[in-house]
Structures are given as structure tokens and as C-alpha cells.
C-alpha positions in Angstrom: 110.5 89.6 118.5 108.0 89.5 115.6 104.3 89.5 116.3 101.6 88.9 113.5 98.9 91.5 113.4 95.3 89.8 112.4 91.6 91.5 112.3 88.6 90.6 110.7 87.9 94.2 110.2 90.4 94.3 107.1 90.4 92.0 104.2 92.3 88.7 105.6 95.5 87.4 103.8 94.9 85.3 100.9 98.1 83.8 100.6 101.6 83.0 102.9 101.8 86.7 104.5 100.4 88.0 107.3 98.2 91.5 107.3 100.7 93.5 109.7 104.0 92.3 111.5 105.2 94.0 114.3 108.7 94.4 115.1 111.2 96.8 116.8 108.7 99.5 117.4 107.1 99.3 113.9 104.3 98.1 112.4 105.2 97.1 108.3 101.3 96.5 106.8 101.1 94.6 103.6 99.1 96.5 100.6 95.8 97.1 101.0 93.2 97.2 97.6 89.9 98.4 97.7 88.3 95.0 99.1 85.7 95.5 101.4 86.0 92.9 104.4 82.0 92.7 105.4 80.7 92.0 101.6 83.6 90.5 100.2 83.9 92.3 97.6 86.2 95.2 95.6 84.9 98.6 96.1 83.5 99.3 92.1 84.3 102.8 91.5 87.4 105.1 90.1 90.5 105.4 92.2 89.2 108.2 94.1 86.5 104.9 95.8 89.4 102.6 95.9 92.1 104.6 97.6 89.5 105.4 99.9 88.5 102.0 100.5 92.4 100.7 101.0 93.1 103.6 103.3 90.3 102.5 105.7 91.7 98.9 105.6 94.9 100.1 106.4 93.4 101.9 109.2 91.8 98.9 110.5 95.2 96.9 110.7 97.3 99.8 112.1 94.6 99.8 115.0 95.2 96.2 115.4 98.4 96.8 116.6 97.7 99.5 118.6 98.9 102.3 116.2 97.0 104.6 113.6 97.3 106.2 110.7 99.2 109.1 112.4 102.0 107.3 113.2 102.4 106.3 109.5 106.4 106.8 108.8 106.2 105.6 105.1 104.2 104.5 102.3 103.9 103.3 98.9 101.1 103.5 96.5 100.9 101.5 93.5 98.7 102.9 90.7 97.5 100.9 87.6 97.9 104.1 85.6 99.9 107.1 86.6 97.2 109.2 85.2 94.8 108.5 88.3 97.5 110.1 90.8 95.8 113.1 91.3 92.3 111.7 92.2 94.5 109.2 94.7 96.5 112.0 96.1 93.1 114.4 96.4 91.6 111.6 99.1 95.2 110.2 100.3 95.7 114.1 101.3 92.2 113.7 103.2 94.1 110.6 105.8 96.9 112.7 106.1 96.6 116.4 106.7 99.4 117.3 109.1 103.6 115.9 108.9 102.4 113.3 106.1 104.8 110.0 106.2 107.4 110.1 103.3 105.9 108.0 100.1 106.7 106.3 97.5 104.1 106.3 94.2 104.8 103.5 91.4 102.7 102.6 88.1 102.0 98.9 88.1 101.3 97.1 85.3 98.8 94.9 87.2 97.6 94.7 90.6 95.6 92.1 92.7 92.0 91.6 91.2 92.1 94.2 88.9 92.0 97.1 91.5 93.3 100.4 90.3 95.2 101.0 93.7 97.2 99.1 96.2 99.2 101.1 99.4 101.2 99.7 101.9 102.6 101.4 104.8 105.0 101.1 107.5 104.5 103.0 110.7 105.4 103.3 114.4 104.3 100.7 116.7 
């Protein structure tokens, strides 16, 4: 079984995926950017505002299907320029003090709308 994950309280899909799916005891998110769901608009700001701003949405998505943050198993940043990973990894450090999830951190050439950071995460159910 696969269950799609939806809530306003993160940005909703603007394309043919869905926020979250859940399946065999895991929760697989899509990226999150810095896009603010109530204004509907991307966090200005360095990547220190963004990360933080992406983190929260992931939040909102893993509570959707009834997991959090600190069941996060895996994630994978995207940066727009490697140079920003230690702001990133100053706030990402902030969501996940204790046994953080394994990760993965890749420079993009581009990212959705500009954004200077996109994670996506997988974590238990």
C-alpha cells in the first residue's frame, strides 16, 4: 500500500508528485525550498533563512503523516553553491541535535525558483 500525504500547512505540489508518500513504514517527502505556504512566497534571505524555511515545511509534511522530524532516517540537501554549506549545516544542526539521519549534500546548478536550498527527506512512518 501507498498513501499520498497532503497539508496545506506546506507548500502544495506544483506539478505530477505528491508532498509525502507513505509506504512500508516510511514516509519519502519530496524537496522542500524556502516557500512560505501562507504568503505564497520564497523566504528572501541567505541560505541560513531558506534552510530554515524548507526544514519547517518538511516538518509540516512529516506531521501529516504522523511522523516528525526525529524519525528522519535520511536526507539530501541540494545547495546552489557549495560555498553556503556551512550557514545550511549551522541551522540544519539546530533540527537535528541528537542521532542525526545519514545525509547526502549535492551542489546544483539550479534549483526551483531560484532558491539557494532544496532538502528532501525520508523517514520512518
Amino acid at each position: 500500500m501507498r498513501e499520498v500525504i497532503a497539508t496545506k500547512a506546506a507548500p502544495q505540489a506544483i506539478g505530477p508528485y505528491s508532498q509525502a508518500i507513505k509506504a512500508a513504514g516510511l514516509v519519502f517527502c519530496s524537496g522542500q525550498i524556502a516557500f512560505e505556504p501562507a504568503s505564497g512566497t520564497i523566504v528572501a534571505g541567505d541560505v541560513s533563512q531558506q534552510t530554515e524555511r524548507a526544514l519547517q515545511n518538511l516538518a509540516a509534511v512529516l506531521a501529516a503523516a504522523g511522523s516528525g522530524l526525529d524519525r528522519v532516517v535520511k536526507t539530501t540537501v541540494f545547495l546552489k553553491n557549495m560555498s553556503d554549506f556551512a550557514a545550511m549545516n549551522q541551522v540544519y544542526g539546530r533540527y537535528f541535535k541528537t542521532a542525526p539521519p545519514a545525509r547526502s549534500t549535492v551542489e546544483a546548478a539550479r534549483l526551483p525558483r531560484d532558491v539557494l536550498v532544496e532538502i528532501d527527506v525520508i523517514a520512518l512512518a
